[in-house]
N, CA, C and O atoms as a Maestro MAE file, in Angstrom:
{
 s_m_m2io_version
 :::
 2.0.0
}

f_m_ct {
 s_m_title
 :::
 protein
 m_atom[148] {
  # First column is atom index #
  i_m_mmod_type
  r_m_x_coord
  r_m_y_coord
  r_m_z_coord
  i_m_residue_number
  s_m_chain_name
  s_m_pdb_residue_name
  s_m_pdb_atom_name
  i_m_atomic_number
  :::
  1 25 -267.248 -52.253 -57.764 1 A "UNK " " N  " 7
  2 3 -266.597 -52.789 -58.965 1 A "UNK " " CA " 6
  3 2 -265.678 -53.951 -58.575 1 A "UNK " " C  " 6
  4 15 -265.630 -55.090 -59.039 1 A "UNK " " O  " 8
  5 25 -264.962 -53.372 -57.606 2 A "UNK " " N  " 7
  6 3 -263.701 -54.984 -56.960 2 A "UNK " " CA " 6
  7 2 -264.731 -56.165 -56.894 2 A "UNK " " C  " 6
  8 15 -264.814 -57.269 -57.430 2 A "UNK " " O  " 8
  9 25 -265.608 -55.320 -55.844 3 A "UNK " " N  " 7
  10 3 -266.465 -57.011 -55.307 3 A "UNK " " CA " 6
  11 2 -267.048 -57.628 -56.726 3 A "UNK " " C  " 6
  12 15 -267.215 -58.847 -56.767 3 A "UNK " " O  " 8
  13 25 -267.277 -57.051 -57.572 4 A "UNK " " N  " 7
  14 3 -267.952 -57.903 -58.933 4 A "UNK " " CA " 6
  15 2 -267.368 -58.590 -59.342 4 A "UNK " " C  " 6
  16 15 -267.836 -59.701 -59.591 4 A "UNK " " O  " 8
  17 25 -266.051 -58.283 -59.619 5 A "UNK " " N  " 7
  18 3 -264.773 -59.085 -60.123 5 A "UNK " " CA " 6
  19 2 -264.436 -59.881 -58.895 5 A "UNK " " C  " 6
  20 15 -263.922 -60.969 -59.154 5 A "UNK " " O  " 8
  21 25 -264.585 -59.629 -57.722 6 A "UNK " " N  " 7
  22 3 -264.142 -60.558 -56.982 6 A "UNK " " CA " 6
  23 2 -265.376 -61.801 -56.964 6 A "UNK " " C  " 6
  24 15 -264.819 -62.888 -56.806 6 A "UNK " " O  " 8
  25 25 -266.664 -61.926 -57.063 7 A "UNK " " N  " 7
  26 3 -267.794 -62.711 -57.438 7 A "UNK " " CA " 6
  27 2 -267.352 -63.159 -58.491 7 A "UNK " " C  " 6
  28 15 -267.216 -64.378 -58.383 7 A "UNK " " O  " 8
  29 25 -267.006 -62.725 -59.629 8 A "UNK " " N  " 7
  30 3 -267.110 -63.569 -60.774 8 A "UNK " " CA " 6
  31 2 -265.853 -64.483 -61.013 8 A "UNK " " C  " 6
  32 15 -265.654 -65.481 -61.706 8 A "UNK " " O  " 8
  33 25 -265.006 -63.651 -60.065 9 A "UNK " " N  " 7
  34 3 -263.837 -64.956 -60.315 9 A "UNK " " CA " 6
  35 2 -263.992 -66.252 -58.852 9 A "UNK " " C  " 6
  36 15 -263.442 -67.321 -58.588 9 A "UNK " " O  " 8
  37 25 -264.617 -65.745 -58.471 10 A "UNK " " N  " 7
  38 3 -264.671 -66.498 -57.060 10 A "UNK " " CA " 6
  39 2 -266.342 -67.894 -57.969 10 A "UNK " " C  " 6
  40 15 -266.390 -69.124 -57.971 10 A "UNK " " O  " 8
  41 25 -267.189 -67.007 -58.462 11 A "UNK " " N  " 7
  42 3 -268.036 -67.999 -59.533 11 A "UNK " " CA " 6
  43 2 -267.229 -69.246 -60.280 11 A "UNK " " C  " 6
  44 15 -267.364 -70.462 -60.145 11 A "UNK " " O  " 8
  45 25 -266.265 -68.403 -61.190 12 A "UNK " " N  " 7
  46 3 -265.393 -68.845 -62.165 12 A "UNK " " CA " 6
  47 2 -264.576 -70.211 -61.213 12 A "UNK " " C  " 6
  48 15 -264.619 -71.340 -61.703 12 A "UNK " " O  " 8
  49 25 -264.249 -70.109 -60.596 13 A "UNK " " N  " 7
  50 3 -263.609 -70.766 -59.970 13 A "UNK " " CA " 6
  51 2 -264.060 -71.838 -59.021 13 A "UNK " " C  " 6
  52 15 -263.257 -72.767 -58.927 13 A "UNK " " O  " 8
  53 25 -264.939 -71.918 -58.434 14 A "UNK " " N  " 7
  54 3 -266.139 -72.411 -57.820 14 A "UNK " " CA " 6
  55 2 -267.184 -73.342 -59.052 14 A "UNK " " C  " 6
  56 15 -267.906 -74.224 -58.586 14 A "UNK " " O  " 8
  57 25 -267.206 -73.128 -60.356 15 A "UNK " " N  " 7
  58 3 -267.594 -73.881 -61.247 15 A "UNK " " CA " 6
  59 2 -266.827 -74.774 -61.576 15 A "UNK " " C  " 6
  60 15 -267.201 -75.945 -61.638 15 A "UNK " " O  " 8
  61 25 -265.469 -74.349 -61.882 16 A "UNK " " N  " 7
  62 3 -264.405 -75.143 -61.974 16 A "UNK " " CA " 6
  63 2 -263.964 -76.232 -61.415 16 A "UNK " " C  " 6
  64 15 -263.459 -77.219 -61.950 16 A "UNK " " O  " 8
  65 25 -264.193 -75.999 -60.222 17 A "UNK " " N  " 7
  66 3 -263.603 -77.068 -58.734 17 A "UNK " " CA " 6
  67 2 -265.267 -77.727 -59.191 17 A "UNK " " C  " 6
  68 15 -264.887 -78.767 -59.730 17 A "UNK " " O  " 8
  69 25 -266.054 -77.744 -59.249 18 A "UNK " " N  " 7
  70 3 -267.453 -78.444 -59.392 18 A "UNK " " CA " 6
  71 2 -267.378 -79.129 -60.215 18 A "UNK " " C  " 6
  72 15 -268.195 -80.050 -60.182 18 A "UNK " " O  " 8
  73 25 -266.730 -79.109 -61.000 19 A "UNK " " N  " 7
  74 3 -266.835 -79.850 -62.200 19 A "UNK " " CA " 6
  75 2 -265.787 -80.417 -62.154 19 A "UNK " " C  " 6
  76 15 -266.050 -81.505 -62.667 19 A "UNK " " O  " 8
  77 25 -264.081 -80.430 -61.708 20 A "UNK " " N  " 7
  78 3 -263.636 -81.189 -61.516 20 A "UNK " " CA " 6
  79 2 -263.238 -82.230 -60.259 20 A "UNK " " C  " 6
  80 15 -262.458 -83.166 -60.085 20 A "UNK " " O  " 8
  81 25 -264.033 -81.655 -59.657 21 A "UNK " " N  " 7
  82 3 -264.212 -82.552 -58.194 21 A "UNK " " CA " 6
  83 2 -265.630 -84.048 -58.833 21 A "UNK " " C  " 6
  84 15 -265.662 -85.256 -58.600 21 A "UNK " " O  " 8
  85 25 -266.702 -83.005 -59.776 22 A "UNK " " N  " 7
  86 3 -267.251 -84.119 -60.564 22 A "UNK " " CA " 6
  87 2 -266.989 -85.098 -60.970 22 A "UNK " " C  " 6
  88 15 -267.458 -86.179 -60.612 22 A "UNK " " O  " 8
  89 25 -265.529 -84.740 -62.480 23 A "UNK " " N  " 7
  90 3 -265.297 -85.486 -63.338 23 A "UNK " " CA " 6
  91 2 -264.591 -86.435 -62.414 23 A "UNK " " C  " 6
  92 15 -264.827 -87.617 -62.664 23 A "UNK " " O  " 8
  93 25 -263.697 -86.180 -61.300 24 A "UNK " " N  " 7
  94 3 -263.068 -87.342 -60.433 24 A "UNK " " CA " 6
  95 2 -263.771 -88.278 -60.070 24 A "UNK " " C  " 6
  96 15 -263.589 -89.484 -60.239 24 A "UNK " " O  " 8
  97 25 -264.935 -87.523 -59.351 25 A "UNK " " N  " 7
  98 3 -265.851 -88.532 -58.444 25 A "UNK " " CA " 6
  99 2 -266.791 -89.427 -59.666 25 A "UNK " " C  " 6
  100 15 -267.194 -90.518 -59.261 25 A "UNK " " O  " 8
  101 25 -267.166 -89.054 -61.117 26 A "UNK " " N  " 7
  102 3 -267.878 -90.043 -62.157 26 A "UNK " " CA " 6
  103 2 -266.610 -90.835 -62.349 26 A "UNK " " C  " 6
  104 15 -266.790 -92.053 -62.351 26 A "UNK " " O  " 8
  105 25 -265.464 -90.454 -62.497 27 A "UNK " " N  " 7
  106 3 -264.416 -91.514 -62.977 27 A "UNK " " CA " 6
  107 2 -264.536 -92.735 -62.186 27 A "UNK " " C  " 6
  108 15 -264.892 -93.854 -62.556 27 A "UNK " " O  " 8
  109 25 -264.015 -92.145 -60.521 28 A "UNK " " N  " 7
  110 3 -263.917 -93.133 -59.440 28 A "UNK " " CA " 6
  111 2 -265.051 -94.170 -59.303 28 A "UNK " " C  " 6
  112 15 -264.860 -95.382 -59.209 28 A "UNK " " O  " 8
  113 25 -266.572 -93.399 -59.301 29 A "UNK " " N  " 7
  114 3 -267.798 -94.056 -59.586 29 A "UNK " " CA " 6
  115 2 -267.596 -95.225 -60.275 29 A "UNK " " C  " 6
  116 15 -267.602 -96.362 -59.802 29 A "UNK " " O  " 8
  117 25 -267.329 -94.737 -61.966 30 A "UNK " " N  " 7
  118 3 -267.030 -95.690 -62.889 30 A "UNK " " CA " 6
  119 2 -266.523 -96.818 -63.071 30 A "UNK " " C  " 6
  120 15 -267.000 -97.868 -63.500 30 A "UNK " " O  " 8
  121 25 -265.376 -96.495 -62.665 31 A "UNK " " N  " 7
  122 3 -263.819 -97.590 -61.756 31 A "UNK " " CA " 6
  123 2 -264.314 -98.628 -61.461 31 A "UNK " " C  " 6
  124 15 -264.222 -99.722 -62.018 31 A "UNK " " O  " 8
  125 25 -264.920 -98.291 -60.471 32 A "UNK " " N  " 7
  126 3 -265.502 -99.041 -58.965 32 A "UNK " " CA " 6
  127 2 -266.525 -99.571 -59.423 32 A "UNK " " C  " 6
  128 15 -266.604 -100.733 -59.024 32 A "UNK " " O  " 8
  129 25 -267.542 -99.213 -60.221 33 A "UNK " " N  " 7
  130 3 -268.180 -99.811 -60.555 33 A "UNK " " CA " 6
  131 2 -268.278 -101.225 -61.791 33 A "UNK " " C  " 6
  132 15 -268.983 -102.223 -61.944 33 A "UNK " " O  " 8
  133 25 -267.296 -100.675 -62.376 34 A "UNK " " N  " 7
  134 3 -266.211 -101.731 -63.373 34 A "UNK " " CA " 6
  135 2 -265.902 -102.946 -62.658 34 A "UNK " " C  " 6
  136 15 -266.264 -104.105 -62.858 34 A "UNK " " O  " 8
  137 25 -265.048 -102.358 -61.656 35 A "UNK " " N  " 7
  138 3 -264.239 -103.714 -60.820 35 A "UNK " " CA " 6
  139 2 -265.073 -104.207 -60.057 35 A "UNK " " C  " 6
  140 15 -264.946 -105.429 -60.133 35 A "UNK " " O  " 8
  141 25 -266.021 -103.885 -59.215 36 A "UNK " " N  " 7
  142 3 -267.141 -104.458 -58.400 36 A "UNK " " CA " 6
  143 2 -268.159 -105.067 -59.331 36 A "UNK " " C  " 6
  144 15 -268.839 -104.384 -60.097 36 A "UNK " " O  " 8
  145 25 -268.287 -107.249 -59.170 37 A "UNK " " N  " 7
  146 3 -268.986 -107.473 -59.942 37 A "UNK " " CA " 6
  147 2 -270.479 -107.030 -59.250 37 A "UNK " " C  " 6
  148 15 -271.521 -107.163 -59.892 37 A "UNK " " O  " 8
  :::
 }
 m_bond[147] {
  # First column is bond index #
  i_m_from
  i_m_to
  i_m_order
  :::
  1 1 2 1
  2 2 3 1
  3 3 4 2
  4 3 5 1
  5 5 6 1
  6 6 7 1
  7 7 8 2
  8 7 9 1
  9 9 10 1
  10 10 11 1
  11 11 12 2
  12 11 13 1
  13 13 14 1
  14 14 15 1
  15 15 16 2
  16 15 17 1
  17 17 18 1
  18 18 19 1
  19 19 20 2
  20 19 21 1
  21 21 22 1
  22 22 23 1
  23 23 24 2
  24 23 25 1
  25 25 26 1
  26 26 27 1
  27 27 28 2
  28 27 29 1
  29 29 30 1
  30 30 31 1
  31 31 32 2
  32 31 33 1
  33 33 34 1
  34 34 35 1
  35 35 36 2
  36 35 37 1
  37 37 38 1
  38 38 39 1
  39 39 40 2
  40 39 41 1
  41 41 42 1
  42 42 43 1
  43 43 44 2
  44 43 45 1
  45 45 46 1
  46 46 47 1
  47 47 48 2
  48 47 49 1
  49 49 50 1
  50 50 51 1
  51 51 52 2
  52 51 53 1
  53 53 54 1
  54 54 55 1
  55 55 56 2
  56 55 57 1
  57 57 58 1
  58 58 59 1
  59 59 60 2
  60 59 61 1
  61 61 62 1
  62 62 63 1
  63 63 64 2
  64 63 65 1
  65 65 66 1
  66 66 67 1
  67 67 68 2
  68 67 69 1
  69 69 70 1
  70 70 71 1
  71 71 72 2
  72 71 73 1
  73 73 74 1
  74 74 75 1
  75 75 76 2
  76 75 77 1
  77 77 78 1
  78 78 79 1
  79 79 80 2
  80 79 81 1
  81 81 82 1
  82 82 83 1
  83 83 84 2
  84 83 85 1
  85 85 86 1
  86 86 87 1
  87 87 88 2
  88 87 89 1
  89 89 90 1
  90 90 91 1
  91 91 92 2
  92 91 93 1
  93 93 94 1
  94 94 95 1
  95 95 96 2
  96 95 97 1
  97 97 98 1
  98 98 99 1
  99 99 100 2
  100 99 101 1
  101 101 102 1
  102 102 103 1
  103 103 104 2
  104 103 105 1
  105 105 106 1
  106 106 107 1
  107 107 108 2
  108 107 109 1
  109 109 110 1
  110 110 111 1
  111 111 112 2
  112 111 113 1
  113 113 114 1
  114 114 115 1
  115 115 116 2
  116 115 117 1
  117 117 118 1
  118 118 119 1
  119 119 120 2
  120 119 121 1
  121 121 122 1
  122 122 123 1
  123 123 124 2
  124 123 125 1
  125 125 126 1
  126 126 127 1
  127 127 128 2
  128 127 129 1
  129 129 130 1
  130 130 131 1
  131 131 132 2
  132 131 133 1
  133 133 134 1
  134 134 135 1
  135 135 136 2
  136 135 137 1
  137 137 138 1
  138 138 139 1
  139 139 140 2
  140 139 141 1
  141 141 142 1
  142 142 143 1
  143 143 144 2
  144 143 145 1
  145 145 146 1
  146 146 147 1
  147 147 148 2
  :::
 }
}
């Protein structure tokens, strides 16, 4: 039972960081790609 809850928050959390390690790296992408003619 622990380890399930420990998977799903360790999931939960691990999606999280994925997606905002994402949204940084499309921003920065973006940026950069803006300012670089």
């Amino acid at each position: 039972m622990t380890i399930t809850i420990d998977l799903k928050e360790a999931a939960q959390v691990l999606i999280f960081g994925g997606f905002f390690v994402g949204g940084i790296g499309a921003f920065a992408w973006a940026f950069v790609g803006m300012v670089t003619p």
